[in-house]
PDB file of N, H, CA, C and O in Angstrom:
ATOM      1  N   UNK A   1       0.851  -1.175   0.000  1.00  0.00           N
ATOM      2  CA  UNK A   1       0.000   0.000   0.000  1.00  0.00           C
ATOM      3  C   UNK A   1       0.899   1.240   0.000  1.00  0.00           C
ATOM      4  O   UNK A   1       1.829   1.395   0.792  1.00  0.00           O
ATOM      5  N   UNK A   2       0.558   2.082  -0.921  1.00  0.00           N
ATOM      6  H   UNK A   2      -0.197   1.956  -1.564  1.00  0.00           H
ATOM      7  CA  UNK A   2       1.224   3.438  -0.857  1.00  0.00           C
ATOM      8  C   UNK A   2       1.177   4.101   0.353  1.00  0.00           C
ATOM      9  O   UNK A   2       0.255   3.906   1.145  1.00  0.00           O
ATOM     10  N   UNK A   3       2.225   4.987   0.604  1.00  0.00           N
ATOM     11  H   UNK A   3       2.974   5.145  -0.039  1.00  0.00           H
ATOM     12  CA  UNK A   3       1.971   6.048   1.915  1.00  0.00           C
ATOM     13  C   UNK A   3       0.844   6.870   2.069  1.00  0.00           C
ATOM     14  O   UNK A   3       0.445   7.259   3.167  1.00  0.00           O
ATOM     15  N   UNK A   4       0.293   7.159   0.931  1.00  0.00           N
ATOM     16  H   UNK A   4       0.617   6.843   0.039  1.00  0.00           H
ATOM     17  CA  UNK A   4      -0.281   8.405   0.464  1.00  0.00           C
ATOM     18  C   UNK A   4      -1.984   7.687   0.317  1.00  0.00           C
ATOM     19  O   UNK A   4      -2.900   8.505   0.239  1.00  0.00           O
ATOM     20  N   UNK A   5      -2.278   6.444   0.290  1.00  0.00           N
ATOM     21  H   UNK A   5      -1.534   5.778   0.353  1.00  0.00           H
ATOM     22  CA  UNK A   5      -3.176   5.484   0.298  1.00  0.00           C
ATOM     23  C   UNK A   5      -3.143   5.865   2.065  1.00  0.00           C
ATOM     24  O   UNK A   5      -3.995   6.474   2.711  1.00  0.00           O
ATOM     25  N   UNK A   6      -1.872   5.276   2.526  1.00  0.00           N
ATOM     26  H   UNK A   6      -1.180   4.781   2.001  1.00  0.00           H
ATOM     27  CA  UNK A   6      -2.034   5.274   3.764  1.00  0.00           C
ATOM     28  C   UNK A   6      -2.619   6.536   4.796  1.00  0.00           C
ATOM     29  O   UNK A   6      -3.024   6.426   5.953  1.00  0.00           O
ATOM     30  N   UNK A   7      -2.502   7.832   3.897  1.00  0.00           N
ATOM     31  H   UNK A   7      -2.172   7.921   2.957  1.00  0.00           H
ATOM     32  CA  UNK A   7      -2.774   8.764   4.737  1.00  0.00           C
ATOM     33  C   UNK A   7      -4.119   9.004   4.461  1.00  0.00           C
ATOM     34  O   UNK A   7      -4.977   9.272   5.303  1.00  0.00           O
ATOM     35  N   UNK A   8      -4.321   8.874   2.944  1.00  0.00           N
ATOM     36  H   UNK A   8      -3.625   8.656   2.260  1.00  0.00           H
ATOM     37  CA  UNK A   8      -6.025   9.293   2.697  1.00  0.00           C
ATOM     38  C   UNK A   8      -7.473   7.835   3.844  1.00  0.00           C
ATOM     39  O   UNK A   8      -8.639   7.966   4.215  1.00  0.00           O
ATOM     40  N   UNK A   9      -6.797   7.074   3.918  1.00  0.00           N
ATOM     41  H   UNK A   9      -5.850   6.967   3.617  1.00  0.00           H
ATOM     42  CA  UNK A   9      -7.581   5.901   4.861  1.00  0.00           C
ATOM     43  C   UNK A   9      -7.636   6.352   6.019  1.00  0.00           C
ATOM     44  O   UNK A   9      -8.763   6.449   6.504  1.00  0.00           O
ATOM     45  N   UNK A  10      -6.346   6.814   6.925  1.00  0.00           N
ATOM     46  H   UNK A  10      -5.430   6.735   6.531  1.00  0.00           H
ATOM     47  CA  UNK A  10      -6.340   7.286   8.282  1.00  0.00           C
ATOM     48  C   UNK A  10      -6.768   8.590   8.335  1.00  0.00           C
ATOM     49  O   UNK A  10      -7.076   9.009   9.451  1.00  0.00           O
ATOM     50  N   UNK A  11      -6.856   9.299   7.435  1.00  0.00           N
ATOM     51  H   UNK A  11      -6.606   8.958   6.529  1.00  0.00           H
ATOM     52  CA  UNK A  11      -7.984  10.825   7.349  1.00  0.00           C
ATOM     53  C   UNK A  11      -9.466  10.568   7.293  1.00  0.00           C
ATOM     54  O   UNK A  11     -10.201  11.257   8.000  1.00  0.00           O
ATOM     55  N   UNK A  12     -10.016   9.540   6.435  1.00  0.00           N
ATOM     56  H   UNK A  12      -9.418   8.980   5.861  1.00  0.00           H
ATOM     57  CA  UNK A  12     -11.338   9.136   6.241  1.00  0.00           C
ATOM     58  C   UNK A  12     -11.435   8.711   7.579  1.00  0.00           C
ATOM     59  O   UNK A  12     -12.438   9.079   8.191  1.00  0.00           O
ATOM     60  N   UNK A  13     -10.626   8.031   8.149  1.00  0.00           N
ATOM     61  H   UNK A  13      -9.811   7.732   7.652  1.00  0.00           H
ATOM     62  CA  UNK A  13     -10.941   7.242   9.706  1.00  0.00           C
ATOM     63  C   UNK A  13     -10.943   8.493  10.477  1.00  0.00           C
ATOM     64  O   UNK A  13     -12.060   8.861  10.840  1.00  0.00           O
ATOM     65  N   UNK A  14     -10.195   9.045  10.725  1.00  0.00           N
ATOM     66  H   UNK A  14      -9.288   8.746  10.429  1.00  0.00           H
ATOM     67  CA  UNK A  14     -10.061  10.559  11.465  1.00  0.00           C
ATOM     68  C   UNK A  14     -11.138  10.822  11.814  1.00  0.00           C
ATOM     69  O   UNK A  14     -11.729  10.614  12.873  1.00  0.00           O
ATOM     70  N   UNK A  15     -11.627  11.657  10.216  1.00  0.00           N
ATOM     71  H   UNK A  15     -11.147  11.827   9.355  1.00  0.00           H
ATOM     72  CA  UNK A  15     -13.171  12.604   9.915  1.00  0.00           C
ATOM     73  C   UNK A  15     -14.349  11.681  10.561  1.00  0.00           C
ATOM     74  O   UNK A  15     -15.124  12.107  11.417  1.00  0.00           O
ATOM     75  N   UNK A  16     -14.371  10.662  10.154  1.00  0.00           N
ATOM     76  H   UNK A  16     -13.742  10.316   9.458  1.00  0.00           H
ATOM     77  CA  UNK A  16     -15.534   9.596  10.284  1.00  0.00           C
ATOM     78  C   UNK A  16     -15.355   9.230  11.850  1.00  0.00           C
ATOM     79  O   UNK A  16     -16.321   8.742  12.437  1.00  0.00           O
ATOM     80  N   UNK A  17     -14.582   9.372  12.288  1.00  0.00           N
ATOM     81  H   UNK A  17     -13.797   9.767  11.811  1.00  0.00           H
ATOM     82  CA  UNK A  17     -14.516   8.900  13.912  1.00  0.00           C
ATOM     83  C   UNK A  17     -14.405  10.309  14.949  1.00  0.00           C
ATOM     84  O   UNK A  17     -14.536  10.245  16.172  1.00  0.00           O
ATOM     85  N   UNK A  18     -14.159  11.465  14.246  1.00  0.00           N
ATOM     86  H   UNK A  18     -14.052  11.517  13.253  1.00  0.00           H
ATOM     87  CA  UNK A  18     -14.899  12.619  14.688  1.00  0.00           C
ATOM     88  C   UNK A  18     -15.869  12.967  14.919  1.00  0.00           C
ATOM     89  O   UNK A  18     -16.064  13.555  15.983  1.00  0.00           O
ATOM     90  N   UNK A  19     -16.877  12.746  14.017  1.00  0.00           N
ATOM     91  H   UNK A  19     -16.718  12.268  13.153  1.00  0.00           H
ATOM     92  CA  UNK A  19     -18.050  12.836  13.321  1.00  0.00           C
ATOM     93  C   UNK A  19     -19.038  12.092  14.268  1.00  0.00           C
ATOM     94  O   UNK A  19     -20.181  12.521  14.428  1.00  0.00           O
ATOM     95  N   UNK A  20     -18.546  10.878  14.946  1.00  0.00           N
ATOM     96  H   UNK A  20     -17.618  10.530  14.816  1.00  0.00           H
ATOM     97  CA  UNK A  20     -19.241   9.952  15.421  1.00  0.00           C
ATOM     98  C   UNK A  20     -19.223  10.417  16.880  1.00  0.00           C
ATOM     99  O   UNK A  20     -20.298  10.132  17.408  1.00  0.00           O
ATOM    100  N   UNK A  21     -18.212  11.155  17.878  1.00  0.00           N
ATOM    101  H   UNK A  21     -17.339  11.387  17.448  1.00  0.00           H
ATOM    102  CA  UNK A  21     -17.879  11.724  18.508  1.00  0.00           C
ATOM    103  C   UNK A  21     -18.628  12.701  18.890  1.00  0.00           C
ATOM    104  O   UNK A  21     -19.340  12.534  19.880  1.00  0.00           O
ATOM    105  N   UNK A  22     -18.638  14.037  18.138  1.00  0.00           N
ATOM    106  H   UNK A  22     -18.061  14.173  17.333  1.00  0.00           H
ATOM    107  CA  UNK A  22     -19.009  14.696  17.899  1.00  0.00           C
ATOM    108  C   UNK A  22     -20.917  14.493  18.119  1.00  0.00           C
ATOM    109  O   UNK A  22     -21.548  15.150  18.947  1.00  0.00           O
ATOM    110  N   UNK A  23     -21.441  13.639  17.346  1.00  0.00           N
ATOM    111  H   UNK A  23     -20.929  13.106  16.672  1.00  0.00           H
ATOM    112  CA  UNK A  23     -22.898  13.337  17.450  1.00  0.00           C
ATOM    113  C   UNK A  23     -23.604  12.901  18.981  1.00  0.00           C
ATOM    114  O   UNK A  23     -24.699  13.182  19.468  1.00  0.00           O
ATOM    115  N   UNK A  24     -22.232  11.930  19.585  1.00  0.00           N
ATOM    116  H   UNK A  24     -21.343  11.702  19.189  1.00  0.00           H
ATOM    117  CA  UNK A  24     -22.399  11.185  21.117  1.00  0.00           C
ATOM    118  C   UNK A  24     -22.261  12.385  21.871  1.00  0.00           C
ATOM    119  O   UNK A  24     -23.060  12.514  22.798  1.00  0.00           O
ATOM    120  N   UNK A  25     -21.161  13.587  21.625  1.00  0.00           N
ATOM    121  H   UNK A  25     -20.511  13.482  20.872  1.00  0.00           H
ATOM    122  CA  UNK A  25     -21.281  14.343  22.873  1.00  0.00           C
ATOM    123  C   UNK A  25     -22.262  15.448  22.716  1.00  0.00           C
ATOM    124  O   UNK A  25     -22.309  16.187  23.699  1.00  0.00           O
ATOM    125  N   UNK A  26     -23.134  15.783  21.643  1.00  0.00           N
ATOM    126  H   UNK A  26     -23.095  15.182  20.845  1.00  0.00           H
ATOM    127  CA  UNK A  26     -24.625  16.253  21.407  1.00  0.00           C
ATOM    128  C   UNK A  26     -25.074  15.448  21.971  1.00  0.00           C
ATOM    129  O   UNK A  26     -25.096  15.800  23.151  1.00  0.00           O
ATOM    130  N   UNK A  27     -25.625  14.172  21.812  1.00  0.00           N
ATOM    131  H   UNK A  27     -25.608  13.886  20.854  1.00  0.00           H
ATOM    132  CA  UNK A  27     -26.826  13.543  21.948  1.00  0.00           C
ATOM    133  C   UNK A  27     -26.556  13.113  23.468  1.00  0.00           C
ATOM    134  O   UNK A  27     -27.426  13.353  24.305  1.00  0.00           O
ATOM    135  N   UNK A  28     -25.184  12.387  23.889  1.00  0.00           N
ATOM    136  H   UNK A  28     -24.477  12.192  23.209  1.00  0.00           H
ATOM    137  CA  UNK A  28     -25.658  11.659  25.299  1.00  0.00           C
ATOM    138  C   UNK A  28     -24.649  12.426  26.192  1.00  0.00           C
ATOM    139  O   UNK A  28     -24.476  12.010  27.338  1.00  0.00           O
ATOM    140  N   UNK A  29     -23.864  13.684  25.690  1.00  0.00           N
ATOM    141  H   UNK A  29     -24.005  14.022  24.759  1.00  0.00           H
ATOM    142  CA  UNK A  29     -22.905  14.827  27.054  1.00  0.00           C
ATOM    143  C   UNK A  29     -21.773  14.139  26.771  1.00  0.00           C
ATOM    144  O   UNK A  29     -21.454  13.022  26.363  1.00  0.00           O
ATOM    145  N   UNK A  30     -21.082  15.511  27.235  1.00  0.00           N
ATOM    146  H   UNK A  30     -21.341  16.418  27.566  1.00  0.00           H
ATOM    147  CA  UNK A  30     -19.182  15.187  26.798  1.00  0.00           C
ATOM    148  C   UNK A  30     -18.572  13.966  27.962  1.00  0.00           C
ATOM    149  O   UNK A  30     -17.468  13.441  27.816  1.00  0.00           O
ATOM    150  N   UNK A  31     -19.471  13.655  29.068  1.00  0.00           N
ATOM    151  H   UNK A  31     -20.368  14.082  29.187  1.00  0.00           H
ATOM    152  CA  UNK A  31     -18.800  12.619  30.215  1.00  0.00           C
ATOM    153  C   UNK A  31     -19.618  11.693  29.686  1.00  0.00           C
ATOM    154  O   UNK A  31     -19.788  10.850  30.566  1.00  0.00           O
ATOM    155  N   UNK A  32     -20.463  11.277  28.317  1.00  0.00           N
ATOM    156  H   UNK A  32     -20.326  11.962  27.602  1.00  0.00           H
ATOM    157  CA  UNK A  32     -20.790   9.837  28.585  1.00  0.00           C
ATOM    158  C   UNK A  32     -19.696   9.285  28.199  1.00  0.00           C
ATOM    159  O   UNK A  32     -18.781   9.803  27.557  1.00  0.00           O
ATOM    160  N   UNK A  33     -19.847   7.543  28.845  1.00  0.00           N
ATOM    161  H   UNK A  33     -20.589   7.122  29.366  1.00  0.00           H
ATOM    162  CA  UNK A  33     -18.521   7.104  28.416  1.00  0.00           C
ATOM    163  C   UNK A  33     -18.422   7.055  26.883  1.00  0.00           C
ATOM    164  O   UNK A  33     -17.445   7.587  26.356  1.00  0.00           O
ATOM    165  N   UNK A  34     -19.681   6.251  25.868  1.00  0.00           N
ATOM    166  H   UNK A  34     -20.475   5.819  26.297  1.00  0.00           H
ATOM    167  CA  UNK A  34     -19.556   6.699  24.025  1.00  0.00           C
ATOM    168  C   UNK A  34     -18.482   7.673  23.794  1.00  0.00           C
ATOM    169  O   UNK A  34     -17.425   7.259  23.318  1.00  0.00           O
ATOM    170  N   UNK A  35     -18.645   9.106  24.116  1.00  0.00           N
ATOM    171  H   UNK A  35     -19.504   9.442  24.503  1.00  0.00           H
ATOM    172  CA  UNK A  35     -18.038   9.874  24.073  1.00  0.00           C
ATOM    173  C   UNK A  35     -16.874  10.117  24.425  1.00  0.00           C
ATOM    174  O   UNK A  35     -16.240  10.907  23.727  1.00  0.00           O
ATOM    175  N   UNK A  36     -16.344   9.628  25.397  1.00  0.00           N
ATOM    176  H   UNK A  36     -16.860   8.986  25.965  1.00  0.00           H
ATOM    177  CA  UNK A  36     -15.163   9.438  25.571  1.00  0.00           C
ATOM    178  C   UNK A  36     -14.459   8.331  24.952  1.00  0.00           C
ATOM    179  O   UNK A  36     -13.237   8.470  24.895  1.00  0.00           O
ATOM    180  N   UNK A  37     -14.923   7.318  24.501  1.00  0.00           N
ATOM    181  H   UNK A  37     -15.916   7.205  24.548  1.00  0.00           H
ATOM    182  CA  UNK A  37     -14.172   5.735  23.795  1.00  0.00           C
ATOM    183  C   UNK A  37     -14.201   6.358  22.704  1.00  0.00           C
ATOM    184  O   UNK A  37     -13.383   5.808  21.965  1.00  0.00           O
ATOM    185  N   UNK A  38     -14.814   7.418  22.057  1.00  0.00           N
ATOM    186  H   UNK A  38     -15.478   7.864  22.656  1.00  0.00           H
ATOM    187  CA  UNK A  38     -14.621   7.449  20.337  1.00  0.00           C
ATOM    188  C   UNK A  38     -13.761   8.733  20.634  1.00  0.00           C
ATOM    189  O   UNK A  38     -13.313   9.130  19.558  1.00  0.00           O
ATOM    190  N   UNK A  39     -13.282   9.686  21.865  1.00  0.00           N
ATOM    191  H   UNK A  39     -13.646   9.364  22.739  1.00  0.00           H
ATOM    192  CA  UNK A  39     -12.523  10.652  21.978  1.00  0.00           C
ATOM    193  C   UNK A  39     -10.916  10.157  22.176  1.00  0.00           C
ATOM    194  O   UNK A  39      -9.954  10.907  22.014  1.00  0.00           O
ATOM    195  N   UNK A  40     -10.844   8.885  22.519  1.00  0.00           N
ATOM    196  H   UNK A  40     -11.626   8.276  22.651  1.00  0.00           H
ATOM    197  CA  UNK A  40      -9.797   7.967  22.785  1.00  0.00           C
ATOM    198  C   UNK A  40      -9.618   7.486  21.754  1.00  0.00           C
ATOM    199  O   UNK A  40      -8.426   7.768  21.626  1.00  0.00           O
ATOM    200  N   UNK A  41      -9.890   6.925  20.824  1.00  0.00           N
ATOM    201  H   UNK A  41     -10.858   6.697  20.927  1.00  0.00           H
ATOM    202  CA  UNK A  41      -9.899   6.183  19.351  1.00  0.00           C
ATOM    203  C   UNK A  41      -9.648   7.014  18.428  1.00  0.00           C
ATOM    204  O   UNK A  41      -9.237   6.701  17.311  1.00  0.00           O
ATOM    205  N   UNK A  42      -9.939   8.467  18.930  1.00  0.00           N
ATOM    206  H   UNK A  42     -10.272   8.722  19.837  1.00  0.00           H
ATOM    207  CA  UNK A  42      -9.655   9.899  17.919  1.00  0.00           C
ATOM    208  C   UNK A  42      -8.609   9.612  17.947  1.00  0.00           C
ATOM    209  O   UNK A  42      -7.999   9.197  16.962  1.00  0.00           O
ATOM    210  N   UNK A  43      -7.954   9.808  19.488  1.00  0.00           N
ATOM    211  H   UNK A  43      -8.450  10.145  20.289  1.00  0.00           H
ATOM    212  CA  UNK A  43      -6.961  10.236  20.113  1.00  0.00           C
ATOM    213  C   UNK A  43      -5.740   9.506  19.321  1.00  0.00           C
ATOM    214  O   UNK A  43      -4.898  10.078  18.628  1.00  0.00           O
ATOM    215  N   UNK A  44      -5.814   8.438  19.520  1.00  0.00           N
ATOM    216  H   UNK A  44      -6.498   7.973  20.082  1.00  0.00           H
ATOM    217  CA  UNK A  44      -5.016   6.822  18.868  1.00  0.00           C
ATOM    218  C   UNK A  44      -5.023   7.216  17.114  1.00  0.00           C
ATOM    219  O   UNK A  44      -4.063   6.856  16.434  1.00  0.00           O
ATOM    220  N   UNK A  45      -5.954   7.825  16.608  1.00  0.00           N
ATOM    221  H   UNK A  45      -6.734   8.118  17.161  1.00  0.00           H
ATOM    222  CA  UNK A  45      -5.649   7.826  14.567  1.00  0.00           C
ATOM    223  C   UNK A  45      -4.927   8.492  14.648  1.00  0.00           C
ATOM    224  O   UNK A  45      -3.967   8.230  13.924  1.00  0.00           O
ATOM    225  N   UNK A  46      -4.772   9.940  15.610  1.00  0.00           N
ATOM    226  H   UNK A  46      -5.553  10.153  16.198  1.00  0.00           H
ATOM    227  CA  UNK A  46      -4.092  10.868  15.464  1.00  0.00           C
ATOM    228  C   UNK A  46      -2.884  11.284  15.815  1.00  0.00           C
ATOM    229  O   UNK A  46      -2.222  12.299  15.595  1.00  0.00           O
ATOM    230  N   UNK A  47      -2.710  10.171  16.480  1.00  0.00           N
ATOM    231  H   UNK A  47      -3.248   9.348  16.658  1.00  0.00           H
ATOM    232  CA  UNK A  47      -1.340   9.865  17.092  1.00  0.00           C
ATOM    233  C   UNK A  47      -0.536   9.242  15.614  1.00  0.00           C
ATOM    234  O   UNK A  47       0.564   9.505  15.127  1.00  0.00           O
ATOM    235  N   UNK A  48      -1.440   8.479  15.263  1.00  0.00           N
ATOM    236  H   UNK A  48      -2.333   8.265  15.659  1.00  0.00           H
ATOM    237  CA  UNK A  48      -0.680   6.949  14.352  1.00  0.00           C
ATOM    238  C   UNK A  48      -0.511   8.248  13.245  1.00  0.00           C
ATOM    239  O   UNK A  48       0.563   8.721  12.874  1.00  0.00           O
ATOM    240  N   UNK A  49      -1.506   8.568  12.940  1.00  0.00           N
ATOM    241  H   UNK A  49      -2.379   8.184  13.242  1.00  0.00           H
ATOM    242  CA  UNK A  49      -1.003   9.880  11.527  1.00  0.00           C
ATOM    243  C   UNK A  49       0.278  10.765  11.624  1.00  0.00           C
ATOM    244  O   UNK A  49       1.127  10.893  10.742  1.00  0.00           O
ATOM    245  N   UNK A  50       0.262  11.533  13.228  1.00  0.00           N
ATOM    246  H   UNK A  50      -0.428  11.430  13.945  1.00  0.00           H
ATOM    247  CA  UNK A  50       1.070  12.027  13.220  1.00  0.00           C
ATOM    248  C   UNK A  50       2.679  11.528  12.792  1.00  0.00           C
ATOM    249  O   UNK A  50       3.494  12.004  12.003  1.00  0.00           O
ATOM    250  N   UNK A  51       2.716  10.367  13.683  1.00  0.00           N
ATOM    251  H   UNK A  51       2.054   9.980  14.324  1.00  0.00           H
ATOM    252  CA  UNK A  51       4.044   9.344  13.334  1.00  0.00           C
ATOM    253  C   UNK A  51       4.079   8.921  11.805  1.00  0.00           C
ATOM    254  O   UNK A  51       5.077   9.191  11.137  1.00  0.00           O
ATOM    255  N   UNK A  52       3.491   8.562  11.503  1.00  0.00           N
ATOM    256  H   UNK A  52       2.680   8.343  12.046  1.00  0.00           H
ATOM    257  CA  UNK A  52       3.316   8.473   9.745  1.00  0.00           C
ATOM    258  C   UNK A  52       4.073   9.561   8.583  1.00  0.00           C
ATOM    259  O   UNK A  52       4.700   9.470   7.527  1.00  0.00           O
ATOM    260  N   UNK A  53       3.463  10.864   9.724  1.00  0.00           N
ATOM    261  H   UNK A  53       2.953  10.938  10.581  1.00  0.00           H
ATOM    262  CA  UNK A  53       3.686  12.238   8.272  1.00  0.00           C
ATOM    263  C   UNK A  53       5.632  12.440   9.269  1.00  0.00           C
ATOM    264  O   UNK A  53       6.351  13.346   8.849  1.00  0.00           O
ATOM    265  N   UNK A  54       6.186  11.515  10.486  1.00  0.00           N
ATOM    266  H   UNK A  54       5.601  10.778  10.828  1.00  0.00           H
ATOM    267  CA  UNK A  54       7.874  11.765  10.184  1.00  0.00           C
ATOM    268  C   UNK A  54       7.911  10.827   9.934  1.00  0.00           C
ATOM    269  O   UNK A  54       8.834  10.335  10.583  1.00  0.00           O
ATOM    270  N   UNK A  55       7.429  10.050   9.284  1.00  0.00           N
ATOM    271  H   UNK A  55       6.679  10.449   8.756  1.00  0.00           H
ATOM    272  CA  UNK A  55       8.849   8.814   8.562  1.00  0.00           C
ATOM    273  C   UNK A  55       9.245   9.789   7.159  1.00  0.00           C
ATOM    274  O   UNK A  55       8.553  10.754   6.831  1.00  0.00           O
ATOM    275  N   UNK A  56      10.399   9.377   6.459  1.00  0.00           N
ATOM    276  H   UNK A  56      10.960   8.594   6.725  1.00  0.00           H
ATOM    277  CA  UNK A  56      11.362   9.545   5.923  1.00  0.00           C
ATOM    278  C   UNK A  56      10.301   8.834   4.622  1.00  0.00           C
ATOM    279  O   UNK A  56       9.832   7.696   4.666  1.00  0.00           O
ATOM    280  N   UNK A  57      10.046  10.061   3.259  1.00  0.00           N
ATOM    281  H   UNK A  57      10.427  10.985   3.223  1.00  0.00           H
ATOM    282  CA  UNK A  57       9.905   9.389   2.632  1.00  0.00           C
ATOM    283  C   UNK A  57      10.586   8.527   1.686  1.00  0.00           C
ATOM    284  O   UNK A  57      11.764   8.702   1.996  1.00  0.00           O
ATOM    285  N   UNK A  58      10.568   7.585   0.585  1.00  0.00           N
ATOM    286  H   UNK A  58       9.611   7.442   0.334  1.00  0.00           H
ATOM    287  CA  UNK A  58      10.879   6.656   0.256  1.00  0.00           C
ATOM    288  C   UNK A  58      10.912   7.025  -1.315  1.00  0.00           C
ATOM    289  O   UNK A  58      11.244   6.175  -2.142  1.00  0.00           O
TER     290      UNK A  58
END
């Protein structure tokens, strides 16, 4: 898989796991737990992306 494959997948995951976030802390408050497991799972794409955009490209 390309890098660049790799980044457009972990952006769609990003947006889409924002999104889902975002709807839980409207609908059920920023302390339900929903809201916090998909604020943690944000947390984790955005980590992995970040490390992604320093590797050394190829």
């Amino acid at each position: 898989m390309e890098k660049q494959d790799i980044y457009n997948e972990l952006t769609a995951k990003i947006n889409s796991k924002r999104n889902l976030m975002i709807r839980a802390g409207m609908t059920k408050g920023l302390n339900h737990f929903e809201t916090i497991q998909y604020s943690e799972e944000l947390d984790k794409l955005i980590h992995t992306y970040q490390m992604l955009i320093k590797l050394p490209s190829n």
